[in-house]
KELO-801730 format. One record per atom (N, C-alpha, C, O): x, y, z. Coordinates in steps of 0.2 Angstrom, whole numbers, plus 2048, in hexadecimal, padded with zeros to 3 digits. Last residue first. Layout:
<nodes>
XYZ
...
</nodes>
This chain:
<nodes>
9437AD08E
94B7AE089
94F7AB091
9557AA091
9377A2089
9397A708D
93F7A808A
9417A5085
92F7A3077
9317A007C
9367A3081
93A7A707F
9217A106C
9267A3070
9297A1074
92779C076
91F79C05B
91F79C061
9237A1064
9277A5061
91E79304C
91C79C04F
91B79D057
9167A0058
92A78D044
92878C049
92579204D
929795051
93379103A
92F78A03A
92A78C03D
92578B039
93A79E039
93579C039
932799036
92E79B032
94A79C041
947799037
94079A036
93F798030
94379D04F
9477A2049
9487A2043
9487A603F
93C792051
93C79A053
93F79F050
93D7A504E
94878904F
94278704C
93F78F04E
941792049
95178D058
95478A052
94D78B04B
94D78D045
947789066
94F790064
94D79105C
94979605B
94877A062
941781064
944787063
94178A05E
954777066
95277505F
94D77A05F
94E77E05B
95877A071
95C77D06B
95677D065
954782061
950774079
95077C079
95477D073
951781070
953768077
94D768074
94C771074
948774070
95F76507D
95E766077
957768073
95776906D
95C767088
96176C086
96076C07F
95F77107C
95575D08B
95176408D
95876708A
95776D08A
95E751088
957755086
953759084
95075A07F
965753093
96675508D
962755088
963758083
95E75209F
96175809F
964757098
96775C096
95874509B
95574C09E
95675009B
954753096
96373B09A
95E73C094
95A743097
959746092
96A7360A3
96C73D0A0
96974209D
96A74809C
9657290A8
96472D0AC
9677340AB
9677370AF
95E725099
96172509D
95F72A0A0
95C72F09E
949721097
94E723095
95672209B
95671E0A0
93D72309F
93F71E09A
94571F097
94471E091
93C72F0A7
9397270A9
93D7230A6
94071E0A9
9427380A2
9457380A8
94472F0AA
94872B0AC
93A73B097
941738094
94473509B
94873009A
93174009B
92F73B099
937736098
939730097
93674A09F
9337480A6
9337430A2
93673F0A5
937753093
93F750097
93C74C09E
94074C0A3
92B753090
92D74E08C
93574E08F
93874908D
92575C095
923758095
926750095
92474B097
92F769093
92E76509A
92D75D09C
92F7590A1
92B76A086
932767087
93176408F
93375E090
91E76D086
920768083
928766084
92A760084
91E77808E
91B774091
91C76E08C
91B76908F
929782088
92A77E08E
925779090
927775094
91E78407C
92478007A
926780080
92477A081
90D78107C
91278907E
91978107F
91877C081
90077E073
90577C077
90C77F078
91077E073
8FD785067
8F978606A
8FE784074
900788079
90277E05B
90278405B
901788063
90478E065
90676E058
90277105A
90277905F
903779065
91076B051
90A76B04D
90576D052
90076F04F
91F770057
91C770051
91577104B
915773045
91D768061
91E76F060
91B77205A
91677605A
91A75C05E
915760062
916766064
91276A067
92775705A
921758053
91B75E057
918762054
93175A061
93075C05B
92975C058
927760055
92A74F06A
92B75306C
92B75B067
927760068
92D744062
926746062
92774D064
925752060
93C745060
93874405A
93174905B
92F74E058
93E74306E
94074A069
93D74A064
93A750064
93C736071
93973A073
939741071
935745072
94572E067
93E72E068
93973306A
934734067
95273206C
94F732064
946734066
942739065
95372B078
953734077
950735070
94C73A06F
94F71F073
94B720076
94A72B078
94672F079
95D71B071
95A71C06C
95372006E
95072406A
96A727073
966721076
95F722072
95D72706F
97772D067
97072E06D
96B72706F
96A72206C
97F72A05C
980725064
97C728069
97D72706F
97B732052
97A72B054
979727059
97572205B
97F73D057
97A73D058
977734057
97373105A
98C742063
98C73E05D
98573C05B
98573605D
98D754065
98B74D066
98B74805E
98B749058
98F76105F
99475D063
994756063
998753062
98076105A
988765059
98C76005C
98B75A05B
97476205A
97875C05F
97F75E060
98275D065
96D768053
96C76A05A
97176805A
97576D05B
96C75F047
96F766045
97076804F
97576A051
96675604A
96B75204B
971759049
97775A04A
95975A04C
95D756053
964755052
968755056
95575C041
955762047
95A76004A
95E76404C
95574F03B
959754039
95A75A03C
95F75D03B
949748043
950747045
95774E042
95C750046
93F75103B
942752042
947750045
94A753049
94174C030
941752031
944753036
94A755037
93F73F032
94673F02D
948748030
94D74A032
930740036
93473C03B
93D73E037
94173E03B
924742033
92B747031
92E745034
931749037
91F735036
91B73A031
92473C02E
92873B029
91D735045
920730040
923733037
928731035
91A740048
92173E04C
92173A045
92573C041
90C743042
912746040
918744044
91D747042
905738049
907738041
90C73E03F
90F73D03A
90773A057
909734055
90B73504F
91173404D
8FD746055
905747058
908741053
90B74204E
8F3744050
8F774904E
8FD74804E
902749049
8EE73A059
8EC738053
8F373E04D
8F673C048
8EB745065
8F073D063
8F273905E
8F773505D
8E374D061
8EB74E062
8ED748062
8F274705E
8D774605F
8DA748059
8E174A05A
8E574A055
8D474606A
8D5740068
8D9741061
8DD73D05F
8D4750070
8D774E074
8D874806F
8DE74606F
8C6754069
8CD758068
8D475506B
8D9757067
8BD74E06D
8C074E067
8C674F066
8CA74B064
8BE74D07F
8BA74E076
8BD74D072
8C1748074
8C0745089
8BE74D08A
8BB74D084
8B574C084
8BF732087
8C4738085
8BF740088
8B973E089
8B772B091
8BF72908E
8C172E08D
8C5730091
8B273209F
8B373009A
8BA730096
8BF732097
8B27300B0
8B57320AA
8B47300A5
8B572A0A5
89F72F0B7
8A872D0B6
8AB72E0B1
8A772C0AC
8927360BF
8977340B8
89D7330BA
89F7350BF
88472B0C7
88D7300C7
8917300C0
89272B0BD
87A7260C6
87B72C0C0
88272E0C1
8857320BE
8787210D2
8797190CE
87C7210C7
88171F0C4
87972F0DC
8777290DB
87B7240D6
8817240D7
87B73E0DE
87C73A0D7
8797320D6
8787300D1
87D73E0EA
8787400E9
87673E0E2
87073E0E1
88973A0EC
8837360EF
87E7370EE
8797340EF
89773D0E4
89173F0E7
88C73C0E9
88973A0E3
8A873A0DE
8A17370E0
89E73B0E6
8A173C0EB
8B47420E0
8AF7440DB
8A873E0DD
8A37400DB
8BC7360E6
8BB73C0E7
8B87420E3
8BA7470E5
8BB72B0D9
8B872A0E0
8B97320E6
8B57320EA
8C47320D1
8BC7320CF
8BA72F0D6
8B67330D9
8D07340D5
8CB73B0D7
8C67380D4
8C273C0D5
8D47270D6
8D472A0DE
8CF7310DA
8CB7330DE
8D37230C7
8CF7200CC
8CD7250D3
8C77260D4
8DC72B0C4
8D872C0C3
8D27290C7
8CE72D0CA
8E87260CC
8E672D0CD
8E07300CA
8DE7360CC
8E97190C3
8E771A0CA
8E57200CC
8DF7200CE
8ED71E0B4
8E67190B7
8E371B0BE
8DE71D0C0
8FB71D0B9
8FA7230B6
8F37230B8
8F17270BD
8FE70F0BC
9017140C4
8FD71C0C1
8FB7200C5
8F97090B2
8F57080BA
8F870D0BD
8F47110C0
8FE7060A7
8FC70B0A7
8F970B0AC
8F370E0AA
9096FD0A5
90C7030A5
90770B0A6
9087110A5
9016F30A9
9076F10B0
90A6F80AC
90E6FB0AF
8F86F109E
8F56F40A3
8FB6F40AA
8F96F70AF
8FA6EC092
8FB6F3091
8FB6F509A
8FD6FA09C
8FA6DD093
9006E0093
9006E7093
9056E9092
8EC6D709F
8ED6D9098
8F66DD098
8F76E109C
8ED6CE0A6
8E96CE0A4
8EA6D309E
8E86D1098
8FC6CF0AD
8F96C80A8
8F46C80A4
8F46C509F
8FA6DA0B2
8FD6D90AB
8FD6D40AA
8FD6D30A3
8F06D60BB
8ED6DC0B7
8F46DB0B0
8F36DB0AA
8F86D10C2
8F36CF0C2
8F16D20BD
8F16CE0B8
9036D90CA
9056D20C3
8FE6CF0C2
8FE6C90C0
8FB6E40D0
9026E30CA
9016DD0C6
8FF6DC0C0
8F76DB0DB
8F26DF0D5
8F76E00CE
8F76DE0C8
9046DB0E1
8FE6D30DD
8FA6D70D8
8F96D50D2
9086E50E3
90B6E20DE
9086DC0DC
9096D80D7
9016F40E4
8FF6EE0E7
9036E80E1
9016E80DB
8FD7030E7
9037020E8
9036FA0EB
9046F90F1
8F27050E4
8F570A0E2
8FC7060E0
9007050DB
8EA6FF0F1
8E96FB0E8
8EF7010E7
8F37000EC
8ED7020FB
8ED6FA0FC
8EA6FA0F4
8E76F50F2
8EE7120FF
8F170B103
8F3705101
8F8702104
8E27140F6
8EB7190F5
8EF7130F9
8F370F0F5
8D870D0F8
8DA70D0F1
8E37100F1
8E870F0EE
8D6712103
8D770B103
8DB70B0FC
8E17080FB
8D371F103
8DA71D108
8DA716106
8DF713109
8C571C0FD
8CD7220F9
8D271D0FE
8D67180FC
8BF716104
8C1714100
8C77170FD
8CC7150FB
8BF71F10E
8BF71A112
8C2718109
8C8718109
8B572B108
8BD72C10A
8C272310C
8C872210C
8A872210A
8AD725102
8B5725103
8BA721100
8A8722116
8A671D111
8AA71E10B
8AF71B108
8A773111A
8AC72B11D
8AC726119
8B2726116
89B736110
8A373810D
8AA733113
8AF732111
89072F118
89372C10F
89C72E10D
8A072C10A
894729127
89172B122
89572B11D
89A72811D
897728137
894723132
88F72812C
88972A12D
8A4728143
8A072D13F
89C72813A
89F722139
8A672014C
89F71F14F
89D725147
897726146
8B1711148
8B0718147
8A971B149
8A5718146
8B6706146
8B470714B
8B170C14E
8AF70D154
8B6702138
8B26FE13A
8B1700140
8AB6FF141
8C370B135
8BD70D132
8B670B135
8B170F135
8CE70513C
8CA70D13F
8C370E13C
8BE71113E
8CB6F8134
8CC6F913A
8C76FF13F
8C26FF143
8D16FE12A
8CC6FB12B
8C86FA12F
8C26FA12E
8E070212D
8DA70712A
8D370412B
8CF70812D
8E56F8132
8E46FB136
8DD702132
8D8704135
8E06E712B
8E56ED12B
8E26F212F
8DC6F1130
8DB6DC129
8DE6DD12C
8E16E412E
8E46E5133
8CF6DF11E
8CD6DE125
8D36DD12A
8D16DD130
8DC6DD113
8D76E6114
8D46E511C
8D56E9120
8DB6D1113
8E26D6114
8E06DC117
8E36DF11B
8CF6CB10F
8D46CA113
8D96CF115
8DA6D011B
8D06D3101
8CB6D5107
8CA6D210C
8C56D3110
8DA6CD0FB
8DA6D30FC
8D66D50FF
8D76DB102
8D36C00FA
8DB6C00FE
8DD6C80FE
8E16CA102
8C96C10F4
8C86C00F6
8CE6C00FC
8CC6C1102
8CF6C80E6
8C96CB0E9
8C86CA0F1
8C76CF0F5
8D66B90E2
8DA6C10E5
8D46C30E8
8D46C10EE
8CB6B20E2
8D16B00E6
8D26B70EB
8D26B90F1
8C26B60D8
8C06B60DE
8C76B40E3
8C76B70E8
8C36BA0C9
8C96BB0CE
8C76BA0D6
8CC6BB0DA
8B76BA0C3
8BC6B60C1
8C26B60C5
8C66B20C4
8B16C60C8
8AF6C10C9
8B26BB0C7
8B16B60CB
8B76D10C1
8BC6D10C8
8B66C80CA
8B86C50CE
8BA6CF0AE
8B66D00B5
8B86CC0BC
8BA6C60BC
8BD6D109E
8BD6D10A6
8BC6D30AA
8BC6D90AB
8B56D6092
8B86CF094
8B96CC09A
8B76C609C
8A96E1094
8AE6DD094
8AF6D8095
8AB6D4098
89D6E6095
89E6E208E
8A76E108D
8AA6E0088
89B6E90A1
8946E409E
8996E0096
8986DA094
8A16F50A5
8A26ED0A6
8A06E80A3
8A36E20A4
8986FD09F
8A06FB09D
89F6F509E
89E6F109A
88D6FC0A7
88C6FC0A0
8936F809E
8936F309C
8936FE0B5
8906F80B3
88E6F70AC
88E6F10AA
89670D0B3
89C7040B3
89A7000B2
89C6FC0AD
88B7130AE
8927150AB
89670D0AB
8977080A7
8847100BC
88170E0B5
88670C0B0
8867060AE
88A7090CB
88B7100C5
88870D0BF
8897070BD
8847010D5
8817030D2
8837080CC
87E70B0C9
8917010DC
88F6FA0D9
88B6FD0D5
88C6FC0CF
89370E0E1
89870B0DA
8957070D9
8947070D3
88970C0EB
8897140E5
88E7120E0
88D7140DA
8907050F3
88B7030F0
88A7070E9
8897050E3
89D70B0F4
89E7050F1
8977020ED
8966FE0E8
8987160FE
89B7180F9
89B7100F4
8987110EE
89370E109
88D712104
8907150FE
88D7160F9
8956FD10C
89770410B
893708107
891706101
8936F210F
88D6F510E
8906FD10C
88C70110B
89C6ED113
89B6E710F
8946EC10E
88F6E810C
89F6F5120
8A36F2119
8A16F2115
8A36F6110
8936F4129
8976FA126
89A6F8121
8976F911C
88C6E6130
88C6E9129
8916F0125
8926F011F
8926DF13D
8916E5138
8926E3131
8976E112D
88A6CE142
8926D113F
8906DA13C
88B6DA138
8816CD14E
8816CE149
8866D2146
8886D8148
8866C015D
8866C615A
8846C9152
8876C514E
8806AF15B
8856B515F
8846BD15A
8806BE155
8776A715A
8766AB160
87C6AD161
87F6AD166
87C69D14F
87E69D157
87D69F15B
87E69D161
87269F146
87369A148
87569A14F
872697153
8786AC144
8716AD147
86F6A6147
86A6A514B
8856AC141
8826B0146
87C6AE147
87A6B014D
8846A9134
8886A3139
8836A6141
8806A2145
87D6B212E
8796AA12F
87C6A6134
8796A1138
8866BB12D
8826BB131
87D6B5131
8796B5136
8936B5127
8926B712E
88D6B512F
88C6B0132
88C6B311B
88E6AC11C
88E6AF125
88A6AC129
88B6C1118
8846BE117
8856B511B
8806B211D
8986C6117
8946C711E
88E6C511C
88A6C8120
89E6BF10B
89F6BC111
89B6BE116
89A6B9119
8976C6101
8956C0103
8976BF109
8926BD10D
89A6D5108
8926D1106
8916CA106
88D6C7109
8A76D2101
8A46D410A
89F6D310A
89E6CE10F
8A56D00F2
8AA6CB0F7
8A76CB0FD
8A56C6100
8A16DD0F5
89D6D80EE
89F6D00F3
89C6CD0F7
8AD6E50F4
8A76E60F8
8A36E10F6
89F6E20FA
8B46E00EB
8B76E00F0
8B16E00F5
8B16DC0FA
8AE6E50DD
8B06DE0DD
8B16DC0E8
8B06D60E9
8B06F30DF
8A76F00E1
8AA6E90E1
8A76E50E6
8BC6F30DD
8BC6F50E4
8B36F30E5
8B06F20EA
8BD6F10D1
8BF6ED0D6
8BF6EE0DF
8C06EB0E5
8B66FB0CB
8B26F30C9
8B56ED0CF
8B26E80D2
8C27030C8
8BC7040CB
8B76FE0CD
8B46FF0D2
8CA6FB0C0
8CC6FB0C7
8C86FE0CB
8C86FD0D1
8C36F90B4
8C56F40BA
8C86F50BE
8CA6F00C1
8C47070AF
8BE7040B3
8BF6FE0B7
8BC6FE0BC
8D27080AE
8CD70C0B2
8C670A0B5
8C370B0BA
8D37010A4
8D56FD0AC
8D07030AE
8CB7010B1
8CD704098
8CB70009B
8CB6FC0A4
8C86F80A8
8D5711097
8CF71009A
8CC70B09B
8C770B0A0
8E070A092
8E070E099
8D970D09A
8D770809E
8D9704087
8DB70008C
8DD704093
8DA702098
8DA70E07D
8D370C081
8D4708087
8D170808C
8E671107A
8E6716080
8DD712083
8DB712089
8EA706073
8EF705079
8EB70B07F
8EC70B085
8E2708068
8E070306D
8E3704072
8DF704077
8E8717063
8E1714067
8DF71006B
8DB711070
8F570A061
8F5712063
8ED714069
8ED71406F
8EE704058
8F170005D
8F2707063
8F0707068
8ED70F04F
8E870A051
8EA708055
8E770B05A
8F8710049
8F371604C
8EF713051
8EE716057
8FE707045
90270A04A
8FE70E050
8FF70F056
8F7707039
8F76FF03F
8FA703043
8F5702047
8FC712034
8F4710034
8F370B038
8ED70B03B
90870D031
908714033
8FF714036
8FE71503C
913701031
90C70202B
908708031
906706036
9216F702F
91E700032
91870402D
919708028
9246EB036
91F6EE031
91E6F3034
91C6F503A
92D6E803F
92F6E9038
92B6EC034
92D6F002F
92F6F304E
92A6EF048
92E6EE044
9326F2044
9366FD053
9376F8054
9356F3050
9396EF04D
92D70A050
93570904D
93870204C
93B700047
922704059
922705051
92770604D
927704047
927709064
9266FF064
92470105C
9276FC058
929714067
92F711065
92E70B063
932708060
91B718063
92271C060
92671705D
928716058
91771506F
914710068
918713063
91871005E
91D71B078
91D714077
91B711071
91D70C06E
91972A075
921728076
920720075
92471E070
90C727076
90E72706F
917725070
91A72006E
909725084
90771F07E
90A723078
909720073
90B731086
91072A08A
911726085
916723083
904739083
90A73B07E
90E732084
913731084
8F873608A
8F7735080
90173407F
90473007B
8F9739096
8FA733093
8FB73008D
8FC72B08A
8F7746094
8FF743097
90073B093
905739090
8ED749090
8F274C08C
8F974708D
8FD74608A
8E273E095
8E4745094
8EA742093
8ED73D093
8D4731096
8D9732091
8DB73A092
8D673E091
8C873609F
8D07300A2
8D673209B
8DC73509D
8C474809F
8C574109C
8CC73E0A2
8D07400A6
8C77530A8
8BF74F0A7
8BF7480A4
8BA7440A5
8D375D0AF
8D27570A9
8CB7550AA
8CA7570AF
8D87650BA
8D37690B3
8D07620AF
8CB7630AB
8E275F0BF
8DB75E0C4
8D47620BB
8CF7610B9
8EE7550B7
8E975D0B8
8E275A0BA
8DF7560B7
8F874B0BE
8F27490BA
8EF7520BD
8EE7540C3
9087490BB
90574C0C0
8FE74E0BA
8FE7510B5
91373E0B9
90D7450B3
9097450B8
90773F0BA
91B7370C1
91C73D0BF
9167430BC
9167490BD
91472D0C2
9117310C5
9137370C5
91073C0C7
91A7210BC
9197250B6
91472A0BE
90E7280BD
9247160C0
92571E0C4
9217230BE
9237290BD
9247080BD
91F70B0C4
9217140C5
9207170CA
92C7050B3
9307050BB
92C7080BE
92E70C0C3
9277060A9
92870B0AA
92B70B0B3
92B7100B8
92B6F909B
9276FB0A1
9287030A5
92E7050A3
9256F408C
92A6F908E
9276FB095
9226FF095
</nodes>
């Protein structure tokens, strides 16, 4: 189930510490929601799991896409190693080093954090020499490249910055990297555009001064983070009879069967993270969840959503279900 490249809606909180936050836990549940209705085997525990799996995999692009910009410098090294021998054969000039030596790229070859990761993956940008290679062809053509190579400032945060603008430019938005990465694995073509913004602030958070020790996100913030997913999912599923039964009392007028099934879906969890988690203020779960309907859903599903999802919240506040507030 692909996301037509527009999940930049969830605007990633600068407050986050982990790769895994709240936005993406509830994306992957909406999908493993729906791909579990789908199943025949609806075994509640394989759901879960696959669930976990589906979020370690974000994190694992995270790291190969960090991995790919050392893969990239790694490329420039060889080639100006083949320059400079050509050079010194011919008596002509010695090619620059700046690129293929960048001080931010080098401080990533050496992260302890990736290089451990990577160590025990399956995948590696050294098996891709082609692409690597046809992508940093592309990059010495481009005018960023360019400025950067001719620039008299020469230091670590130009070095740094020089990557950020590369990554927003020429990976963020790259359809070879696209079908590259989903061949490699089917989780990763719906979770790249979400993955990227991480990317771009962990390389703006690298310090020079941190050396090979720079931290990079961790999978999850704590526990806590881990155990709402785990909450969420099992109550959508869980009281799933219930919840549709809110939905279909809301609906009044509507025919509730002929709802799209996917407005199903997102109501459900919707309902359930009002419900279970005391803590999260009822606009910020409705919000969340008519942005989600916006992506995957029709183009109605928003605005009836959110009507509906006020009713039901409403509805649920006054039978006291549900111990919240909400504006009038």
């Amino acid at each position: 189930m692909h996301n037509q490249r527009k999940m930049s809606i969830f605007a990633v909180e600068t407050k986050h510490k982990s790769m895994i936050n709240r936005e993406i836990i509830r994306i992957k549940i909406v999908q493993l929601t729906y791909a579990y209705y789908q199943n025949g085997n609806k075994n509640i525990d394989t759901a879960e799991k696959e669930l976990f799996f589906s979020l370690s995999k974000a994190y694992d692009l995270y790291n190969y896409l960090l991995a790919f910009m050392v893969a990239v410098a790694k490329e420039a090294q060889r080639r100006l190693e083949i320059a400079e021998n050509k050079a010194r054969r011919e008596g002509l000039a010695k090619p620059s080093t700046r690129f293929a030596y960048n001080r931010f790229t080098l401080q990533l070859a050496e992260n302890r954090q990736l290089s451990e990761f990577m160590s025990n993956q399956k995948y590696s940008w050294v098996d891709e020499p082609e692409f690597v290679g046809k992508f940093l062809e592309q990059l010495e053509q481009s005018q960023l490249y360019q400025d950067y190579m001719a620039s008299r400032e020469d230091n670590y945060e130009v070095d740094r910055e020089l990557w950020r603008k590369i990554y927003r430019t020429f990976i963020q938005e790259n359809d070879d990297l696209d079908a590259l990465l989903e061949d490699q694995s089917l989780y990763w073509n719906d979770d790249k555009e979400v993955v990227d913004t991480f990317v771009l602030k962990t390389i703006k958070r690298f310090d020079e001064q941190n050396g090979p020790r720079q931290e990079l996100l961790p999978e999850f913030d704590s526990e806590e983070d881990r155990e709402y997913a785990r909450k969420l999912f099992r109550a959508a599923i869980l009281n799933a009879d219930e919840y549709q039964r809110y939905m279909s009392e809301a609906s009044r007028n509507w025919d509730f069967s002929r709802l799209a099934y996917m407005d199903v879906i997102i109501m459900q969890i919707a309902i359930a993270e009002m419900l279970t988690f005391p803590t999260i203020p009822v606009s910020v779960t409705i919000n969340e969840y008519v942005d989600m309907a916006k992506l995957y859903s029709t183009p109605k599903s928003g605005g009836y959503i959110n009507g509906m999802l006020d009713t039901i919240a409403r509805h649920l506040i006054k039978s006291g279900r549900m111990v919240k507030q909400m504006k009038e």
